[in-house]
Structures are given as structure tokens and as C-alpha cells.
N, C-alpha and C positions, 0 to 999 in steps of 0.2 A: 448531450454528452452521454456516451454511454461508459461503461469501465467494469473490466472484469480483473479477475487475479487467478491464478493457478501455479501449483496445485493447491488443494486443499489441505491436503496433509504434506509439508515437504521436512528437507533434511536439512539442504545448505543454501537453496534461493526459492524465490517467490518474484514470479514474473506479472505485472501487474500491466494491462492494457486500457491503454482511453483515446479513445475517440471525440476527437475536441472538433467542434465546429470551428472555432477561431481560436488563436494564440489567447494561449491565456495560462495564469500560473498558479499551479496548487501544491498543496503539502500534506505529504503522506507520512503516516504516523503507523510505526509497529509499538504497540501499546501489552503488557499483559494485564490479565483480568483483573487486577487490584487498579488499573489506571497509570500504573507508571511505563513513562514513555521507554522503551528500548532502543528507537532507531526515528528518525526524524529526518526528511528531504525534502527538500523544495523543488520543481520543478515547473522548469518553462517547458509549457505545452506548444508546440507548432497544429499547425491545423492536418485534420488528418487524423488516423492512428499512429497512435506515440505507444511504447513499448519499453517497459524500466522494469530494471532489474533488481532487487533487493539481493545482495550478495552476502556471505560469509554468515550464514544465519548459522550453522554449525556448532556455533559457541553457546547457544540457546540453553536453556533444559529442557526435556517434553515436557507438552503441555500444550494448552489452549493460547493462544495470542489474538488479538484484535488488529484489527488492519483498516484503517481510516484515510479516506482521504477528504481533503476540504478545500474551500476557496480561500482566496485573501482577505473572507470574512469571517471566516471560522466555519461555516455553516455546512455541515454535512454532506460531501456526494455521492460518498460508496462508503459501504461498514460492513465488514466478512468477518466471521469467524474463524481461523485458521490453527492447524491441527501441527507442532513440531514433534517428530515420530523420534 
């Protein structure tokens, strides 16, 4: 599985890509650096590149955010560091 997210630095979304060998479903986490969750989604992955959008991030402060995604076991598959301008 690969997964990436962009941009880096954003205003009002964060476009987040994976490439899933098989369906399978995960949850993505926009966290700030103290650990407290801001945004939380679950998502069933098709096979292929799958393509999700974090929207209305707007409301944020700037600042640093964490950006997580995991399996149905918790266990780690992508972790960015992400810049709200």
C-alpha cells in the first residue's frame, strides 16, 4: 500500500492518496501535537488509487497538525506532519 497526502502546508483541504492492493478499510486521523484528535474518518478502500479529501479545514489555527492513517488494528500506515498557514 502506498499513501501520500498534499499539500504540506494547506488553508482549507488536504487531499490524501492510497493505493490499496485489495479493499480494505482504514482510518484517518487529523490530530494536533498535544494528541487531541481534530477530524476522524473511516474509509473503505476499493482496490486501486483511492483519493479523499479532508475538507473545511479552514476553521483550524495555524500550526503544526499530525495526519495518521491506520488499519482496523490501529497499527500505523502513514504519519505526515502537516503545516495549517
Amino acid at each position: 500500500m502506498r499513501i501520500s497526502s498534499y499539500p504540506h502546508e494547506f488553508v482549507h483541504i488536504v487531499t490524501i492518496e492510497i493505493d490499496a492492493a485489495t479493499e480494505e478499510y482504514c482510518i484517518i486521523g487529523l490530530s494536533d501535537l498535544s494528541g487531541t484528535i481534530l477530524r476522524m474518518l473511516g474509509v473503505n478502500l476499493s482496490e486501486g488509487i483511492n483519493t479523499i479529501p479532508l475538507l473545511n479545514l479552514e476553521t483550524l489555527s495555524c500550526g503544526s497538525y499530525n495526519l495518521d492513517v491506520k488499519d482496523t488494528y490501529g497499527r500505523f500506515l502513514y504519519t505526515t506532519e502537516l503545516i495549517k498557514q
